[in-house]
C-alpha positions in Angstrom: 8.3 -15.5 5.6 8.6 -15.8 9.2 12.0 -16.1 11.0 11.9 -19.6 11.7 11.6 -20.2 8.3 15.1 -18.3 7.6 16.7 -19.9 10.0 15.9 -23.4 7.9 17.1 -22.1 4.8 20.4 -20.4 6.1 21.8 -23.1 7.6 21.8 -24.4 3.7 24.0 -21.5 3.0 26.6 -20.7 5.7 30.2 -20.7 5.1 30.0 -20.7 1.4 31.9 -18.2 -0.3 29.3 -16.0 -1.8 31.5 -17.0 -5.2 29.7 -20.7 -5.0 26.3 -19.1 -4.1 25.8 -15.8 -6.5 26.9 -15.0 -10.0 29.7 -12.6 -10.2 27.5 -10.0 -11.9 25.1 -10.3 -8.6 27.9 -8.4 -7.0 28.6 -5.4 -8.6 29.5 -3.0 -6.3 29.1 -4.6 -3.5 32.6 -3.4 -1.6 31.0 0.5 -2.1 27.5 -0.4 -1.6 27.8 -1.5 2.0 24.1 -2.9 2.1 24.5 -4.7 -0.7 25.7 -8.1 0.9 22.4 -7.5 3.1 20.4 -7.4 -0.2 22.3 -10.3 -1.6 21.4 -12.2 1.5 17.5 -12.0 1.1 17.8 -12.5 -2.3 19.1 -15.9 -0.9 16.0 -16.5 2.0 13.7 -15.6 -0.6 13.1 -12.5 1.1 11.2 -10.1 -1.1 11.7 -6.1 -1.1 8.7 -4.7 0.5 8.2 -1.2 3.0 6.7 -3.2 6.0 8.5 -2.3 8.8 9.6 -5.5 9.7 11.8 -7.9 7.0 9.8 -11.1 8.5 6.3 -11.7 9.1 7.5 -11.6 13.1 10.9 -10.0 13.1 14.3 -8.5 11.7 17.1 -9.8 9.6 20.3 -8.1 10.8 23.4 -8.4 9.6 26.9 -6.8 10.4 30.4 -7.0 8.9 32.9 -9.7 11.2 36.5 -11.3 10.7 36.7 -14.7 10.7 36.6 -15.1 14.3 32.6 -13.5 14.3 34.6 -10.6 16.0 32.3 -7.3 15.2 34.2 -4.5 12.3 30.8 -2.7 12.8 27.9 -1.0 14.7 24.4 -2.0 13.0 21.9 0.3 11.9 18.3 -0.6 13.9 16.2 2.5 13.0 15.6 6.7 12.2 14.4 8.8 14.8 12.9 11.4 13.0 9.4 10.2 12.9 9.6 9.2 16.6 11.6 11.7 18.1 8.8 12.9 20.6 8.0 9.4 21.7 11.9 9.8 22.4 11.0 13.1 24.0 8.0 12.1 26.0 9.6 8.4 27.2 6.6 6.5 25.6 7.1 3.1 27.5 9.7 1.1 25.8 7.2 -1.9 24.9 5.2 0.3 22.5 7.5 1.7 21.2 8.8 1.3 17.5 12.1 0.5 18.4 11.1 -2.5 20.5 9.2 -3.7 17.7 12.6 -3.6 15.5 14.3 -5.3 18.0 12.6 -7.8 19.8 12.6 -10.4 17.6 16.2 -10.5 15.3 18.3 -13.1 13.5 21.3 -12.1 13.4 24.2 -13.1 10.9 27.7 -12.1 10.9 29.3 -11.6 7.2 33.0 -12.3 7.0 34.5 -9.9 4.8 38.0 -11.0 5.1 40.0 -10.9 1.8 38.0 -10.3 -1.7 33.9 -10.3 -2.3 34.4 -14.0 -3.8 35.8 -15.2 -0.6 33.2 -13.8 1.9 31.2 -16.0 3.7 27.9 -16.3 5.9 28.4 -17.5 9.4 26.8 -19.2 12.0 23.6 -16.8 13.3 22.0 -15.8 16.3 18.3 -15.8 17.0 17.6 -13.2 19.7 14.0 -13.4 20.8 13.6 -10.9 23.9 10.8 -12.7 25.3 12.6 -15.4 25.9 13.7 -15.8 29.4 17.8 -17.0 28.8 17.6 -13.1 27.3 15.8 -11.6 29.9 18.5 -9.6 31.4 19.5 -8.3 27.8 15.8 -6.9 27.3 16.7 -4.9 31.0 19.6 -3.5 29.3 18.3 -2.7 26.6 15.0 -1.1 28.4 17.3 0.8 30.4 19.6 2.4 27.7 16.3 3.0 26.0 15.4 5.7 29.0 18.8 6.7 29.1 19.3 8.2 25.9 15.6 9.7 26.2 16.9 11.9 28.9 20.1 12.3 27.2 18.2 13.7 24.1 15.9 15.9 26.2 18.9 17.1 27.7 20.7 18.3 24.9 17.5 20.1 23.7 17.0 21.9 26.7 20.5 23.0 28.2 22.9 22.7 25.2 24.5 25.2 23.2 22.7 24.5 20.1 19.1 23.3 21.4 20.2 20.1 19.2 20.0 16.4 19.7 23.8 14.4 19.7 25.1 11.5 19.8 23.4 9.4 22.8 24.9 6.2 24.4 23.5 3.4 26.4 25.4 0.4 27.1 24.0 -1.4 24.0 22.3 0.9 22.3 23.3 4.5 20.6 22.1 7.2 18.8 23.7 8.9 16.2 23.9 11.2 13.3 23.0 8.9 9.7 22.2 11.7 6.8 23.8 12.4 3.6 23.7 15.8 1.6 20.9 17.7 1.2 20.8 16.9 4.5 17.4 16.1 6.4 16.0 18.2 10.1 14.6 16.5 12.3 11.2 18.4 13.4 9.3 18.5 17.6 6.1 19.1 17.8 6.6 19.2 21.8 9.3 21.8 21.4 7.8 23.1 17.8 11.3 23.5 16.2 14.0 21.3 14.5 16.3 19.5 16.6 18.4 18.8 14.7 19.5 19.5 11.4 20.3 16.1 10.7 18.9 12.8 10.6 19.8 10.5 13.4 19.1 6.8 14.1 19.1 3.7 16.8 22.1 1.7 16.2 23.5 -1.7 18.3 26.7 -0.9 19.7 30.3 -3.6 19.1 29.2 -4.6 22.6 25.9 -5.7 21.9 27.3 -8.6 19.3 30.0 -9.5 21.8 27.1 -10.0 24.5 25.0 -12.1 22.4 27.9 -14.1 20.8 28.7 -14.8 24.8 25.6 -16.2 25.5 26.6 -19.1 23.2 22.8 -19.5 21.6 23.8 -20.5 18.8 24.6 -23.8 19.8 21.1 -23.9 21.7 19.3 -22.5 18.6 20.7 -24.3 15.2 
């Protein structure tokens, strides 16, 4: 399915209660299994579970916890690092890298989760398409905190205490720790040790969402 496609079939679907779309057995466990609703939500599209690396045939379906306002509760999981982390290391040029590939291309769509599961809703969502030029100065940014945390990374592996990668902001963009027990190392082949001795990953920041809710495309868009 490409994204243009999804954007057709959600505007069938926003702000009904998930109670009128799903059956109540589809959502079992879906206030502990936070990517449930996510799930729930291609089920919807028609969005079969597959491991390409991207959830369209040209881009990503992202979606984030909101009030009712579209006001962020969350950050939004883009990406692990431990298969790239020495394209991280080496600052392989942001356009070939895998994280533009996640992110160049998105629909976004808030979930308001206010009150029970019945009651939440799908709102209005964003398309973000970086090579368009009305997001030009967003693909800067995001270029730019993209270099940034490559040096903070190197950084920590050279000069801190523990020879470990942390947590790395850019304006729109972090990285962070995102492992569970047994946890997982991350392995350099430039530095030939572990970096860490945890998984990390790309996330959008709160700030990101209230950018791209500012630019209003939604009303150019749908």
């Amino acid at each position: 399915m490409r994204l243009e496609e999804a954007k057709i079939r959600l505007n069938e679907i926003i702000n009904i209660k998930l109670g009128q779309l799903l059956k109540e057995e589809d959502m079992v466990d879906i206030i502990k299994n936070k990517g449930k609703t996510g799930q729930l939500l291609e089920i919807a599209l028609g969005l079969k579970n597959s491991n390409t690396t991207l959830d369209f045939e040209d881009g990503e379906l992202k979606t984030n916890k909101c009030d009712k306002s579209g006001n962020p509760k969350e950050t939004i999981f883009i990406t692990q690092v431990s298969g790239i982390i020495d394209d991280l290391i080496n600052k392989r040029d942001f356009h070939e890298t895998h994280l533009y590939e996640k992110i160049n291309n998105i629909l976004y769509v808030p979930i308001c989760k206010d009150g029970q599961p019945l009651e939440w809703f799908f709102k209005k969502p964003t398309h973000i398409n970086l090579q368009m030029d009305k997001f030009r100065e967003l693909e800067k940014q995001l270029e730019e905190d993209y270099y940034n945390i490559c040096c903070q990374l190197k950084e920590h592996i050279e000069n801190g205490d523990d020879g470990y990668i942390h947590t790395s902001n850019g304006k729109f963009i972090q990285i962070r720790s995102k492992d569970s027990k047994p946890y997982h190392s991350i392995y350099s082949n430039i530095y030939g040790k572990n970096v860490s001795n945890k998984n990390h990953a790309f996330y959008f920041k709160k700030d990101f969402i209230k950018y791209i809710s500012s630019l209003d495309s939604n009303e150019e868009d749908f």
